[in-house]
C-alpha positions as CSV (number, residue, x, y, z in Angstrom):
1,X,15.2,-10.7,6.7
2,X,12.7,-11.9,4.2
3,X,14.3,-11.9,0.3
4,X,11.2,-11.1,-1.7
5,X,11.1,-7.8,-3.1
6,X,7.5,-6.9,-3.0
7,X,5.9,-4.2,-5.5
8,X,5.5,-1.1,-3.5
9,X,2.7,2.1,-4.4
10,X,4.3,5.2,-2.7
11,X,1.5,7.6,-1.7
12,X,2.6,11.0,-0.4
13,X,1.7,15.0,-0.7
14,X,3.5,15.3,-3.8
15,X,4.5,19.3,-3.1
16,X,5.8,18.8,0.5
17,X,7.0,15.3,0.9
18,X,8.5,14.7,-2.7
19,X,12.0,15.0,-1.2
20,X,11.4,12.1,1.1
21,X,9.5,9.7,-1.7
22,X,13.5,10.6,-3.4
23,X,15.2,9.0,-0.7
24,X,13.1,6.0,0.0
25,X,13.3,5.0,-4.1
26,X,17.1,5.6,-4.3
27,X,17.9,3.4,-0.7
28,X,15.3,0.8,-1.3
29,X,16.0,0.4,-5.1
30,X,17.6,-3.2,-4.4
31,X,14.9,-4.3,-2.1
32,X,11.5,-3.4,-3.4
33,X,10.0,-3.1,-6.9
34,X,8.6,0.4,-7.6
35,X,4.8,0.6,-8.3
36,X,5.1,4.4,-7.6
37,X,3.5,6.8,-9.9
38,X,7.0,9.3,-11.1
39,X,6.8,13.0,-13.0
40,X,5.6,12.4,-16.6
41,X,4.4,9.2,-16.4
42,X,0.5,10.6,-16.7
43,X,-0.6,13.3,-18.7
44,X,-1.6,16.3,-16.5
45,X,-4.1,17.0,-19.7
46,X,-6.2,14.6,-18.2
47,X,-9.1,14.4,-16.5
48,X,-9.1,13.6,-12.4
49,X,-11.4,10.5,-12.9
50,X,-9.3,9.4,-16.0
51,X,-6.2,9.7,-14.2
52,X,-7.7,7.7,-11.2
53,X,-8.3,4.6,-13.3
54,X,-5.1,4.7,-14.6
55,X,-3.2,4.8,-11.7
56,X,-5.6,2.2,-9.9
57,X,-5.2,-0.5,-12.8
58,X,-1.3,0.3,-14.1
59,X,-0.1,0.8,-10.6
60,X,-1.9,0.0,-7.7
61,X,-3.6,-3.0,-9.4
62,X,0.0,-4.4,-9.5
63,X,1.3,-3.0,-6.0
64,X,1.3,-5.9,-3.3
65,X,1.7,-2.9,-0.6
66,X,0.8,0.9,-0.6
67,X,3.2,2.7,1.9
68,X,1.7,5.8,3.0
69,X,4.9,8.6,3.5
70,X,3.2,10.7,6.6
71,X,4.1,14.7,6.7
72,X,2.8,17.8,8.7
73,X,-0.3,18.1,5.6
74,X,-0.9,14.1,4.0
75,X,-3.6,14.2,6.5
76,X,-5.3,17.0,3.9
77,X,-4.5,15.5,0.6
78,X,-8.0,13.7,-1.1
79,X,-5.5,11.8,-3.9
80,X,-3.7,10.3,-1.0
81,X,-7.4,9.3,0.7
82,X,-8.2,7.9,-2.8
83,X,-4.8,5.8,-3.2
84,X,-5.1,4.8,0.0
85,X,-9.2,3.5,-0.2
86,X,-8.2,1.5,-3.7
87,X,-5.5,-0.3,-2.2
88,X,-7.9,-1.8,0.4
89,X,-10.2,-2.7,-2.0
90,X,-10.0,-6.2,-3.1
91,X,-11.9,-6.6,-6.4
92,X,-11.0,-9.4,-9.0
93,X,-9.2,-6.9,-11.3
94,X,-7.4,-5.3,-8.2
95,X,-6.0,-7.4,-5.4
96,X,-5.6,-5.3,-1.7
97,X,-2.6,-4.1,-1.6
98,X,-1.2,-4.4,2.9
99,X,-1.0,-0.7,4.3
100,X,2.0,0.9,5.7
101,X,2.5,4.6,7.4
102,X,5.9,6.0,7.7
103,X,5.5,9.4,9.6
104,X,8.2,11.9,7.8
105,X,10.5,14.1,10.0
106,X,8.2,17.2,9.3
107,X,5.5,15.3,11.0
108,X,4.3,16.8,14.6
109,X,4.5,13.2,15.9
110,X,8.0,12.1,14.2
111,X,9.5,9.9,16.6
112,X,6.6,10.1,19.2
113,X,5.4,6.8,20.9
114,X,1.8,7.4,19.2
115,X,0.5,8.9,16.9
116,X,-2.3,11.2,17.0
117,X,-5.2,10.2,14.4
118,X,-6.3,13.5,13.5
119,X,-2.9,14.1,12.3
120,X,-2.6,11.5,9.7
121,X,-4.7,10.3,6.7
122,X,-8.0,9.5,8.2
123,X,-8.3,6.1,6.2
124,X,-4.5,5.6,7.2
125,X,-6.0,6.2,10.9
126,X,-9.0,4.1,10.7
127,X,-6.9,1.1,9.7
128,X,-3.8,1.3,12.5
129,X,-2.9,2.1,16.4
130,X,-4.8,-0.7,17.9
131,X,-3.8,-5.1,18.0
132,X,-4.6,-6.6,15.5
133,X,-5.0,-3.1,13.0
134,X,-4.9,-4.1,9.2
135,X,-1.6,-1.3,9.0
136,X,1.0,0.1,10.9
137,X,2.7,3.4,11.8
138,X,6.1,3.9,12.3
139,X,8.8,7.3,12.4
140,X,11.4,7.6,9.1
141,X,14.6,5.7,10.5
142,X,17.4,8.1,11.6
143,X,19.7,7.0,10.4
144,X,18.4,5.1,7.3
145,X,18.2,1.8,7.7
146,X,16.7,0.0,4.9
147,X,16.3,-3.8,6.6
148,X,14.0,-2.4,8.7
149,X,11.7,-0.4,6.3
150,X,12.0,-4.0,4.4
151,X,11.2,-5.7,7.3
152,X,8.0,-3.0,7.9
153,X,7.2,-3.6,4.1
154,X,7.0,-7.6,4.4
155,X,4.8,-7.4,7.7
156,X,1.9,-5.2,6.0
157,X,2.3,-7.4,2.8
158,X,1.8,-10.3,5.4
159,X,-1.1,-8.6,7.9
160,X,-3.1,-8.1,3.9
161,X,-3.9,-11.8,3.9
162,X,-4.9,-12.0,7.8
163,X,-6.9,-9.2,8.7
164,X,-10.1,-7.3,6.9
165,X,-8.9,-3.2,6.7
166,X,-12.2,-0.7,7.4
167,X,-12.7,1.0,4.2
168,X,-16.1,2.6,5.1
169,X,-15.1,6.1,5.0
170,X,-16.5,8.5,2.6
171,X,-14.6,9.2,0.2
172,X,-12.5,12.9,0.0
173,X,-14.3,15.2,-2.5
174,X,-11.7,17.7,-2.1
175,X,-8.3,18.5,0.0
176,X,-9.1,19.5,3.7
177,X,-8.3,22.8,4.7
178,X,-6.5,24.7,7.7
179,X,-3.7,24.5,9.0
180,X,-1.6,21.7,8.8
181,X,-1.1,20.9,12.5
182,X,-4.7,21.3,13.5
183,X,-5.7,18.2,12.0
184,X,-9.1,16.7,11.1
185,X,-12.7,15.5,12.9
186,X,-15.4,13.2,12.6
């Protein structure tokens, strides 16, 4: 089990999956430091490109690995697209962050062999599923074990120095739409 506590960014759809960002922070508190943006630490004053620099250069910037929770609607979510694309950017001010998916119980594929890329963030998609992907997507452990989310943690942080992710996707303008289970296309 490796000992180093690596900086984690927590990216998530803040209305449906809040409850699951909760219980990763409180039983990983010993084993990771928190990069994670938490209520009231930016001004909702502010504007949407303002806000986006901010978290890119006081969190992300210092996160060593983004971990992607996965529910029935992340897929839809254009802030988690745009967390996701600047922590595969490596730039001189911003070191790439590895790239972790946890699929949440509320997920259609929770606990399935595979996952089906329409049903998770597309950049999240692009990047895992295949040998040698850049990420990695696992199901929430039932019961909560937290050596093996460490263990998941320490293998993207590892996979960020070995392989190139594919960051070529357009960027979100705006949250998808439909319903959550009918996922998106190219």
């Amino acid at each position: 089990m490796p000992t180093t506590r690596h900086k984690v960014f927590l990216s998530f759809h803040d209305e449906l999956d809040g409850k699951y960002r909760r219980i990763f922070q409180q039983n990983l508190r010993q084993d990771i430091v928190d990069k994670s943006v938490n209520d009231g630490d930016i001004d909702s004053k502010l504007a949407v490109d303002t806000v986006r620099s901010y978290i890119r250069d006081r969190f992300i910037a210092d996160a060593t690995v983004t971990v992607v929770l996965v529910g029935q609607c992340t897929w839809q979510r254009k802030h988690v697209d745009w967390e996701i694309g600047s922590s595969l950017r490596q730039t001189r001010n911003n070191p790439r962050c590895g790239l972790l998916g946890i699929l949440l119980p509320t997920h259609p594929d929770f606990r399935s062999r595979t996952f089906r890329k329409s049903l998770v963030p597309p950049r999240l998609a692009d990047n895992a599923g295949f040998s040698g992907a850049f990420a990695e997507i696992h199901s929430w452990p039932q019961p909560w074990i937290s050596d093996t989310i460490s263990s998941w943690i320490h293998a993207a942080f590892e996979r960020r120095r070995r392989v190139t992710p594919n960051n070529a996707r357009p960027q979100f303008a705006r949250n998808r739409s439909g319903r959550c289970s009918d996922g998106w296309s190219d």
